[in-house]
N, C-alpha and C positions, 0 to 999 in steps of 0.2 A: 069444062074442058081445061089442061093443064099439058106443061109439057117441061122436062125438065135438061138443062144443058150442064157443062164442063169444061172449064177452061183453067190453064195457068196464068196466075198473075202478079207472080214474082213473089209475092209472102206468102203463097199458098194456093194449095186448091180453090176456086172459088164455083160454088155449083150453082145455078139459077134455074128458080120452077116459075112459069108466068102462070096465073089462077084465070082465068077467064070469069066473069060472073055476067050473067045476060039479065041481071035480077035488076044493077044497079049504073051499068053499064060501067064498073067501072073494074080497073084491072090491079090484083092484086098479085106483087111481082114478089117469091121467096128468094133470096139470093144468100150461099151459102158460103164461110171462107176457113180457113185449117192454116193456121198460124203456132209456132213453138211457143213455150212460155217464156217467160225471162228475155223479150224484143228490148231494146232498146228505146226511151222515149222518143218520138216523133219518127218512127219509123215508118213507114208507107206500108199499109195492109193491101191495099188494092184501089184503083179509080172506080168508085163508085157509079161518079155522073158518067162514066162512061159503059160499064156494066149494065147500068140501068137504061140507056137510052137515053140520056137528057142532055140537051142543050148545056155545054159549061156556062155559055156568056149568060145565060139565065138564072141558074143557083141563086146568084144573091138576090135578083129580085124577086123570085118564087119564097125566097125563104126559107131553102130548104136549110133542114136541121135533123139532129138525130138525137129520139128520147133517152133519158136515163132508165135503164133498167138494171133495178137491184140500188144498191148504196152507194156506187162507185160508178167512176163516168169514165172505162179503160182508153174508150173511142172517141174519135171525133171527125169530124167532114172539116176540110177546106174547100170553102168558097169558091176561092178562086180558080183552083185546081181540078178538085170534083173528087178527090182524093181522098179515102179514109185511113185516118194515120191512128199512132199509138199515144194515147196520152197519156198513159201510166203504167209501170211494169207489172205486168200481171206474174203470179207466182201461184201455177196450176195446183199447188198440196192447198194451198188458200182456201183457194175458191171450192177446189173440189178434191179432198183428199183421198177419196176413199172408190171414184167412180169417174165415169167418163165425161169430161168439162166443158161446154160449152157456155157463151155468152149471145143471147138473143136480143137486139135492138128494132125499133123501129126507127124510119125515115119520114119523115114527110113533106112535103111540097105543094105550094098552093097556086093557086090560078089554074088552070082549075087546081081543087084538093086531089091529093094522090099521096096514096101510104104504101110503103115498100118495107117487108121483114126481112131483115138481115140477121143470120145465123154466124156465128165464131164458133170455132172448134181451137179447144186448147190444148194442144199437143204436147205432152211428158217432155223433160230431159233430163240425162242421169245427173242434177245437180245435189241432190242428197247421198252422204255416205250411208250404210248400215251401224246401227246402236244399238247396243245392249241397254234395257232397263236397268241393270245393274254390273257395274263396272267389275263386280268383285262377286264370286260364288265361290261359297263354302261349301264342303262337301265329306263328310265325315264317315270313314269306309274299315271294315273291319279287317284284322291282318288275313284273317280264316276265311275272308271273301273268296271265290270260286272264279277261276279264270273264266271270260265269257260272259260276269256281270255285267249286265248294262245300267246304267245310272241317265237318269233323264237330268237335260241343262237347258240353261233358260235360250229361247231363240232370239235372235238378233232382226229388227223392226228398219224397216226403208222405206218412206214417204211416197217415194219413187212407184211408178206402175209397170210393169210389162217386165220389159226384159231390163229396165232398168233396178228392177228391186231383188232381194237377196238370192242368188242361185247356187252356193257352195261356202261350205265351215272349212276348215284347215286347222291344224291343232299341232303346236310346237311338240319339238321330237320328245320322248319321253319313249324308256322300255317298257313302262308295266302299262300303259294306258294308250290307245286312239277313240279315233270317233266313227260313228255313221250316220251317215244323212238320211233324213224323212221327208218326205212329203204330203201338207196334210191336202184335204180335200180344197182345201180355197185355193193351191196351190204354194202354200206358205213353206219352208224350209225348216226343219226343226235337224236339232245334229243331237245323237246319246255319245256320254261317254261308256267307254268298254273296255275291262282288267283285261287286258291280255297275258300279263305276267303275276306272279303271285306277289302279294308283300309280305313284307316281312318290317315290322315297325323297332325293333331293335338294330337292324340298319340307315332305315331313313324312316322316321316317324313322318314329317311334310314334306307333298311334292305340289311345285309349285307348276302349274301350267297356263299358257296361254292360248287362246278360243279364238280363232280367228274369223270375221263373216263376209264373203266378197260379191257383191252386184253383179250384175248382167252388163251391167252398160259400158260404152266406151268414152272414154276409157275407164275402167274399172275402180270405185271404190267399194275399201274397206274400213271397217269397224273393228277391235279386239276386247275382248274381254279376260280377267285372271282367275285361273280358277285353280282355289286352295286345297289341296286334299289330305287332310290331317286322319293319319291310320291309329285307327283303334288295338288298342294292345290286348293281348291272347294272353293267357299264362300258359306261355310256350318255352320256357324256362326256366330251369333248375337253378338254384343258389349254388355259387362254387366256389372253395376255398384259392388263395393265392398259391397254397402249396398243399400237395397229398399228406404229406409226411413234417411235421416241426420238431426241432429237438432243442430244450432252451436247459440253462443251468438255474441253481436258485442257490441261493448262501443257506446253509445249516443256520437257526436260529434268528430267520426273517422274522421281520415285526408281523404281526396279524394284520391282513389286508392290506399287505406287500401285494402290488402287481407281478404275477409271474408271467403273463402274456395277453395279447388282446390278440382275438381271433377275426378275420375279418374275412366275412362272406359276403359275394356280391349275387346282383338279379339283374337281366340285364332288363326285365320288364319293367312297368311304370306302378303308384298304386301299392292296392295291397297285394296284389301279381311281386310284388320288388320287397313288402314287411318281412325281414328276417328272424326268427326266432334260431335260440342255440340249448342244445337240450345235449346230458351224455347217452351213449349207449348204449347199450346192454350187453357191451362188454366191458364195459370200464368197471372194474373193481369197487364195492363197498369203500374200502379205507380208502382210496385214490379220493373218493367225492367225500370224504371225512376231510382228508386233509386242505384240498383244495374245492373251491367253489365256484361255479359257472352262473357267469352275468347271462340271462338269459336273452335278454334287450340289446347288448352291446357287445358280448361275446369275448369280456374280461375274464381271466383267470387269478383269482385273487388267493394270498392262503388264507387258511380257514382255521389252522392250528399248528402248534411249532411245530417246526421239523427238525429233527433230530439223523444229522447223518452215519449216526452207527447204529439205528434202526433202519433206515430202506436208504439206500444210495440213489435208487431209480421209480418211477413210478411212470404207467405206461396208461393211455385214455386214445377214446373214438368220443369225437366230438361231430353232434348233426346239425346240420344249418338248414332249416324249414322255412318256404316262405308261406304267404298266408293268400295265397289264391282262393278260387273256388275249386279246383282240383291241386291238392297242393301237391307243390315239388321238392325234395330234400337231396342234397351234396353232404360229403361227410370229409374228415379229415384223420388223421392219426397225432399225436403229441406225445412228445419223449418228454421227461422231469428228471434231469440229471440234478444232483443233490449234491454241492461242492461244501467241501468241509472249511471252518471257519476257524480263526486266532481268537478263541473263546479264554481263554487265558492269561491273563496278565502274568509279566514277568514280577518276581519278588526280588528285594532287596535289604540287609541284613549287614547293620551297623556291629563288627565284632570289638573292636576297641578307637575310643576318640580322648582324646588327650584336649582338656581346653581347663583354664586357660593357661598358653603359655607367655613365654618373654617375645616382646617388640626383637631381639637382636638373637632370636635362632639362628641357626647357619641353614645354609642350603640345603636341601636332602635329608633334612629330620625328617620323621616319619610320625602322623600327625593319628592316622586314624587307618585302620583296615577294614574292608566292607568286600563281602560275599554279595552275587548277584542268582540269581535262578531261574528258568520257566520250566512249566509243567507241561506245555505245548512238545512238538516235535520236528523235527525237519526244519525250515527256516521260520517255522513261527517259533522253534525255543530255541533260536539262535538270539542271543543278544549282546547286548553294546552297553556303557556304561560311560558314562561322561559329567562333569561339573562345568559349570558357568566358563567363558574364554576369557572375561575381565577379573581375574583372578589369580593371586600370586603365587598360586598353588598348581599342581598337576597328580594325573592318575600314571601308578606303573603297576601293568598287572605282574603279581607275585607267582602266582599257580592257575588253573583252570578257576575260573571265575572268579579268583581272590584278587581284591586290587588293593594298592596301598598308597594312601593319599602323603604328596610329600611336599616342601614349601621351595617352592621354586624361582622365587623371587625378594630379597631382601623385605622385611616388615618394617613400617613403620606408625606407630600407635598413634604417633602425633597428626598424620594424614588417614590412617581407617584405625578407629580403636576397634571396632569387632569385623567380623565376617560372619555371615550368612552362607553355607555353604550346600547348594542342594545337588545331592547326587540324587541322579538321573539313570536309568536303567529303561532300554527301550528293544524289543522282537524288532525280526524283521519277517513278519509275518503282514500282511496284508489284505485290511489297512494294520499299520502296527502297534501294539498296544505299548505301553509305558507305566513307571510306578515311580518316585520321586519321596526321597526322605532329608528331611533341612536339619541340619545340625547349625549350632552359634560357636562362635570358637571368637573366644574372648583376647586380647591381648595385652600382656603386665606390662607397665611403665619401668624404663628402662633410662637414668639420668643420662641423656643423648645430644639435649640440647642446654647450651648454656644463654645467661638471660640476656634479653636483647632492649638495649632502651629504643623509644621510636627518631631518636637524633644522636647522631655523632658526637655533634658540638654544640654546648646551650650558651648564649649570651643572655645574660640577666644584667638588664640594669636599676641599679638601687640610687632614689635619691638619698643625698647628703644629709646629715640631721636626721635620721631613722631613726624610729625607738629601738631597743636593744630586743633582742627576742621575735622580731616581725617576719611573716612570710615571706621570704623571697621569690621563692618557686617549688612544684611539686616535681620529682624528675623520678617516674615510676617507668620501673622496667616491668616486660614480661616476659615468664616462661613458659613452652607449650606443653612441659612434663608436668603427672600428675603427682600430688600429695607432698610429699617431705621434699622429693625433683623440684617441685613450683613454688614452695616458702623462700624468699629474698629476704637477704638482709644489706643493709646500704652503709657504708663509710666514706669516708672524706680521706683519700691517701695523703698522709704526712708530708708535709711539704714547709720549708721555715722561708718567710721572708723577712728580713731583717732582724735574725735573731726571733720572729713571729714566728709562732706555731698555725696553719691553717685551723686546729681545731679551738684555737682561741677565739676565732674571727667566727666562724660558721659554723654548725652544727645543726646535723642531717636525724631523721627520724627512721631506727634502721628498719621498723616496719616496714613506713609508707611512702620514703624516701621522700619528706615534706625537708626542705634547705630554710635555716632560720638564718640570722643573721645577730650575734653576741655581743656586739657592742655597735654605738654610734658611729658612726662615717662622716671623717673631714673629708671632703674633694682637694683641700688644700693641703695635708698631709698624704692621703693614699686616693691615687686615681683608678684603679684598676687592680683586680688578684685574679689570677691564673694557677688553678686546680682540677684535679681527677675525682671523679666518686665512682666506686665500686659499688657491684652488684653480685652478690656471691650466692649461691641458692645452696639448698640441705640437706642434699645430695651427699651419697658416699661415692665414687671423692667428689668433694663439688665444683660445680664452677662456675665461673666468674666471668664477668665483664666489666669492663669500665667507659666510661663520657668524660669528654672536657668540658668545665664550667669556664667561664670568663665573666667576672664579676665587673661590669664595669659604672663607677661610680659619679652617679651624675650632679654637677656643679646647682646649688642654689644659692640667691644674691646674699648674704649673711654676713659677709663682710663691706664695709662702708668705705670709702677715700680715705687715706692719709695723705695731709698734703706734708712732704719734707724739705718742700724750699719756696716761700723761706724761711729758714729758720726761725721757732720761735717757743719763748716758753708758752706753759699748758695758761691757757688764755691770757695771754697779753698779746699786746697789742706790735707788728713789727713797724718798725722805723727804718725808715730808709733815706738820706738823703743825695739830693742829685743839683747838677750845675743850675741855676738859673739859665742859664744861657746855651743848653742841651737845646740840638737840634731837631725839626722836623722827622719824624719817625727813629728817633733813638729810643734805643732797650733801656726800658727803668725797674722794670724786674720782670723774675718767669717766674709762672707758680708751677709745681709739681707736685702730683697727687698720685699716690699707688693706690690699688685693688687687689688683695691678692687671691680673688675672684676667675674663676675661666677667664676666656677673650674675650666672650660677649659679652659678660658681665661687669667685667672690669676694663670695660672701655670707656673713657673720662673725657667730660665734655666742658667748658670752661664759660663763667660767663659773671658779669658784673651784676650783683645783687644791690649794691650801693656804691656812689661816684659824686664826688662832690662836683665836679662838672664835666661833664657827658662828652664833651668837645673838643675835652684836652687830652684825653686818655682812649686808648682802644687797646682790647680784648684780643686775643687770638685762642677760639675756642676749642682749638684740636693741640696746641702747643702750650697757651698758657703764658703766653709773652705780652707783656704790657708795654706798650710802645706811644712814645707822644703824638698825639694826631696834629699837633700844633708847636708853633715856639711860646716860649711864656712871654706875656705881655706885664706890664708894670700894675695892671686891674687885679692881674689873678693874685688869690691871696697866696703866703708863704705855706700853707700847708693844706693838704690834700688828702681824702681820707678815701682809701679803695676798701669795699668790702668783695671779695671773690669767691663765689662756689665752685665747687667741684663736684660734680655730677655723674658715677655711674651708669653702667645701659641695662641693668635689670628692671625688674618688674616685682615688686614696686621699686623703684629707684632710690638710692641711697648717697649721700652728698654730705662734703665736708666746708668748713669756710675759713676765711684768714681776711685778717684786718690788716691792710698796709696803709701807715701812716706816713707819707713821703711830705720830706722839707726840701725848700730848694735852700741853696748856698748861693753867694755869690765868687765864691773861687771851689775846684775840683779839689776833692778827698784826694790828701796826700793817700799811697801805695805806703805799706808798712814793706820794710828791705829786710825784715827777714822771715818771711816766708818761705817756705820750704822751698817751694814750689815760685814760679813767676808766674803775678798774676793774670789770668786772662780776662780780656774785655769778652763781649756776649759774643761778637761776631765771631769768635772762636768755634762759631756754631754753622762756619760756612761748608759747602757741601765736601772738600778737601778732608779738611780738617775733622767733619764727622766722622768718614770712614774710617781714619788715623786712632781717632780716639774709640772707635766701636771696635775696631783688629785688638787694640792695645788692653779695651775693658776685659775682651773674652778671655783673653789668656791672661791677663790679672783673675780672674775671677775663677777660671776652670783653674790654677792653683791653686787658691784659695781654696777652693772646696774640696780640694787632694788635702791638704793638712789639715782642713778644721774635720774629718772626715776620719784620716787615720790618728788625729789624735783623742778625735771622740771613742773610737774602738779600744785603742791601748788606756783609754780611763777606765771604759768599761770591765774590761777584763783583769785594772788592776781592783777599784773599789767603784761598786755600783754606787749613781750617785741615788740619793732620795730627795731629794730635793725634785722642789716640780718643774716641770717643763716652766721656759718661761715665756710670757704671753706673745701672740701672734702682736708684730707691729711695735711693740714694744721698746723704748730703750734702758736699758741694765745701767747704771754707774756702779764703780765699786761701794758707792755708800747704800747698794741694795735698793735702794729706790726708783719704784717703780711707778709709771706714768700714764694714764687711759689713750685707748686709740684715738690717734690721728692727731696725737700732738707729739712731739721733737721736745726735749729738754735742753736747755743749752746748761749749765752749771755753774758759768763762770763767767765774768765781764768780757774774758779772752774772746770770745766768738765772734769777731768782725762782721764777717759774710760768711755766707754756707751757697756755693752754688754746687747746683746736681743738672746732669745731664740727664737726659732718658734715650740709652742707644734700644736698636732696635732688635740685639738680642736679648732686653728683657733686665740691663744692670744698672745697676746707678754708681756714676765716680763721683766720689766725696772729696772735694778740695776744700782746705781751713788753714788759717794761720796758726802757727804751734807758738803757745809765750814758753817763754824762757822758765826752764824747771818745771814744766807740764809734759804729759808723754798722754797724744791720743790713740786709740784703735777703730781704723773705720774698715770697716768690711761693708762688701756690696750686697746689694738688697735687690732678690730678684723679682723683676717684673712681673713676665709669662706666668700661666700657669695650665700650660701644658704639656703633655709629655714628651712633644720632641723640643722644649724650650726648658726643661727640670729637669734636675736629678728625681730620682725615686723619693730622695729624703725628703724631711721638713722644711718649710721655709725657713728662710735664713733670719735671725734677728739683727737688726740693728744693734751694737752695742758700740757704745764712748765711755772710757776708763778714764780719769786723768790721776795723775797722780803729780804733787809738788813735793819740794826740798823742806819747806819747810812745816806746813801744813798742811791738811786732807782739804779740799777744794769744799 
């Protein structure tokens, strides 16, 4: 016996059947309950202990419990409560995917024992969306397909049962495609696609669509899937040219395998549906496919043989464009071959008369050369032009119809272009243009135009003193830029006398090579310097000439040695002098004086004591030559004292004179002789007053001096030259002819007391001396300097002393 009930109890249905069994006496209670899936842990299914009949305060100590059935423990009883709760979330695709899910447990409870089945029912919710096994279908449809085809698509799967699993597709908008729903027999949903529209794959080859699949459930999920439909191509299209009709030109005389056009056919299909072949057709003329050739593959027009445009001007072709289907399709086109005529002709040109070569100094507008030009062309191909280089001193003037005459239009000069290169140029204006060119040389004659040019204005040469005679001085070579007899020079020395000297005495020039020698030896003490012209004349009819200034300037070397001329004395002996005992602390006891008649550096004299018989008493003045006492004399020193003095030069190597003074003392001062010309002066006449008095007084003694010994040297010469020789540098002359070696004074006679010399500082010396009675002296100054703004041009001057007495020759 059995009976079964019905009640709510908040998580569900809950159905109880009681079992009666009279076998065992004991009661077997089913109790049944209907819960959603996906509860919440610890949710309350239902009170149990109350459902069942049972004491709550009892549970714990009965022990009831609830067995595990299956691997998982969903359920569980509280004790305390009597309540069976949720102990873990159950997820109905789980347990039961496919069918309807229940969970069956037992209870049991002791004191007595008692066993109660409890049945779960797991109720769906739409918690799964619909999926496609595959995200992506491809579907591969011919353009020829038949509106109406249906194409089967994969169905979309939902875990879900009832109404919660897939009940309708949807399909993104599209013209040529929808869908229709199926139902199979389990109830399952399947959707075809279906062409509605036709395709056409030369407009859209892929249509992209989307598959939509939506549930039952609330609220409603969906799934999408893409689906690709890539249209298969038909040869449903012809090949077709860009244009019906082409009309292209070609030049007369194209090279072979000139392009004359590329033909371009298109397909709008894919494949060999779209391979174009290009073939002529059976209209196009034999000759046409002679002359021209069709690319079969790429549908180039090449030529295939000259063309000649006074054979066919035009040439007219059907050209077919095939593709390579399986039902093939062919387009065709028409092409014009217009034939333009070409500048196959060069122009000619024709050298009638050329004049070369001529003169550097033609005049302007001579007329060089005439040249004829030609083409054999017509129209503006045998138009032509004729022209020569722009950097050229020449021009074209046309004469008549294509005679032109070449003329010089620029001054020539040989020395800057000896030749010309001259290319006439003859050019169509045909296009492109052709051209012909013929070079003629045109020579240019030397014309004596320029005169010779030395590389300097002004030459200074300087020559030392003591040359040998005939020695190089300098090369002074001119150049001229004309050629042949124009460019031969010849060199001279222009005539010039200095004193009474001819230049070409002195120097002499080589008139080849213009090599400058030099004729005789060179004193710097006679001649400082010669200023001259040399010419340059070339061989030339007429010729000419140029000239340079020389400046010979003649350089001093040390060759002459000191004379010392005061003090007086003869040629080695020894001077005597004597002076007071009783001369004071720094008194003058003599000066020495030494000439050089050497330059300035040369003959600059340096004074110093070579020998001294005592060091102590006597002192030097090295730049004046004043011997002065360092001391008073004491009653020790002896009476006599013996100076020896050099005279020292500033050359290299140095050159020096010397003199012996012998000084005695006295003990009373040298009476003055009363009749001297002149009243004698003590040394201190050498105070700075007095110098100037006596240097104004020397010049102009001396600058007349040299006005008569100067004119009266001239009026000798030109009464009776003398031959007699020059007489030596330094030297003194007596009337008795005898002569004396440098750097010694002769006195001649006992008369010569003292001889004092000044040295002023233009360069003279004053000779003061007592005259005896019935003696006559001649003393002339002796110059210093020996330069040019301190000299005359002439020789140095000699010392001479005449004397002459009453009774006898001295």
């Amino acid at each position: 016996m059995s009976y079964h009930t019905r009640f709510w109890t908040g998580g569900g249905y809950v159905y109880k059947l009681v079992l009666l069994s009279a076998i065992f006496n004991t009661v077997f209670t089913v109790t049944h309950y209907s819960i959603p899936e996906e509860m919440e842990e610890g949710s309350v299914v239902a009170n149990l202990a109350t459902d069942l009949g049972l004491d709550v305060r009892t549970l714990k100590g009965r022990k009831m419990r609830i067995d595990v059935v299956g691997n998982k423990k969903y359920l569980d009883i509280n004790k305390e409560t009597g309540e069976l709760f949720i102990l873990e979330r159950i997820d109905r695709e789980f347990l039961c995917p496919l069918k309807t899910c229940f969970l069956r447990l037992d209870a049991t409870i002791e004191n007595p024992i008692r066993m109660f089945n409890i049945e779960v029912e797991i109720t769906d919710i739409n918690d799964n969306a619909p999926h496609f096994r595959r995200g992506t279908m491809h579907l591969d449809i011919s353009e020829s397909s038949p509106i109406g085809e249906r194409f089967s698509l994969n169905n979309a799967a939902d875990p879900d049962v009832g109404s919660n699993s897939v009940k309708n597709y949807h399909l993104s908008s599209s013209e040529h495609f929808s869908i229709e729903i199926q139902t199979g027999r389990d109830g399952t949903k399947f959707a075809d696609l279906v062409l509605k529209k036709a395709l056409d794959r030369e407009q859209q080859a892929v249509h992209n669509l989307i598959l939509t699949a939506v549930d039952g459930g609330v609220p409603t999920r969906t799934g999408t899937a893409s689906i690709i439909v890539r249209v298969l191509d038909v040869n449903d299209n012809a090949p077709s040219f860009d244009k019906d009709t082409y009309v292209v030109e070609v030049m007369e005389n194209s090279p072979i395998g000139s392009l004359v056009i590329k033909l371009n056919a298109t397909d709008l299909d894919e494949g060999s549906n779209s391979d174009i072949g290009y073939s002529y057709s059976l209209y196009t003329s034999e000759r046409t496919q002679q002359v021209f050739n069709l690319n079969p593959d790429n549908g180039e027009i090449r030529v295939k043989e000259m063309i000649n445009y006074e054979d066919f001007k035009l040439y007219e072709m059907e050209v077919i464009a095939s593709d390579k289907g399986p039902n093939s399709l062919s387009g065709q086109c028409k092409l014009t071959i217009q034939v333009t005529d070409m500048n196959d002709n060069h122009p000619e040109i024709s050298i009638k008369s050329f004049q070369s070569p001529i003169k550097e100094n033609e005049p302007i507008d001579t007329v060089i050369a005439v040249v004829s030009v030609s083409d054999k062309d017509s129209g503006d191909n045998g138009v032509v032009d004729l022209h020569i280089p722009d950097n050229m001193p020449f021009k074209l003037r046309e004469s008549s119809d294509n005679y032109y005459e070449l003329v010089v239009s620029e001054p020539l000069d040989r020395e800057k272009v000896p030749e010309y290169d001259i290319t006439f140029t003859v050019t169509d204006r045909g296009s492109p243009p052709l051209s012909d060119n013929e070079t003629m040389t045109l020579e240019l004659l030397d014309v004596n135009d320029n005169v010779p040019q030395f590389p300097q204005s002004f030459y200074t040469i300087r020559v030392m003193e003591n040359n040998a005679p005939g020695a190089l001085l300098s090369s002074l070579t001119a150049f001229d830029p004309d050629l042949h007899e124009n460019q031969y020079l010849v060199y001279f020395i222009l005539e010039k006398e200095i004193a009474n000297t001819s230049m070409s005495m002195l120097f002499s020039i080589n008139p080849e090579n213009g090599n400058l020698y030099a004729l005789k030896t060179f004193d710097y003490e006679i001649e400082k310097d010669f200023l001259f012209h040399i010419e340059a004349r070339d061989s030339g009819s007429p010729p000419l000439s140029s000239n340079v200034t020389v400046h010979i300037i003649i350089v001093d070397q040390n060759d002459n040695a000191p004379v010392i001329v005061s003090p007086w004395r003869a040629h080695g002996s020894v001077v005597e002098e004597k002076i007071p005992r009783s001369t004071d602390k720094g008194s003058l006891v003599a000066k020495v004086i030494a000439l050089d008649t050497d330059s300035v550096h040369n003959s600059r004299i340096t004074y110093q004591f070579l020998q001294v018989t005592d060091a102590t008493l006597f002192s030097l003045d090295q730049y004046n030559g004043e011997i002065r006492t360092m001391r008073m004399f004491s009653y020790r020193d002896p009476r006599h004292q013996r100076l020896v003095v050099v005279a020292k030069d500033n050359g290299q190597p140095a050159m020096s004179a010397t003199v012996t003074i012998k000084l005695s003392t006295v003990e009373t001062a040298v009476k003055a002789y009363s009749d001297m010309t002149e009243v004698p002066l003590a040394y201190d006449i050498f105070n700075d007053l007095n110098l100037y008095l006596v240097i104004g007084l020397g010049s102009v003694s001396f600058l007349l001096l040299i006005t008569i010994l100067v004119t009266i040297v001239l009026k000798c010469q030109k009464t009776k030259p003398s031959k007699a020789a020059p007489p030596c540098r330094n030297s003194v002359i007596s009337e008795r002819n005898s002569t004396i070696a440098d750097s010694t004074l002769v006195s001649n006679d006992a008369y010569w007391y003292s001889l004092f010399l000044a040295e002023t500082r233009k360069g003279k010396l004053v000779v003061r001396q007592p005259v005896p009675k019935g003696s006559r002296y001649i003393v002339s100054s002796i110059p210093r300097g020996t330069g040019l703004t301190d000299t005359s041009d002439s020789a140095a001057s000699t010392l001479q002393a005449s004397t002459t007495s009453s009774g006898s020759s001295a």
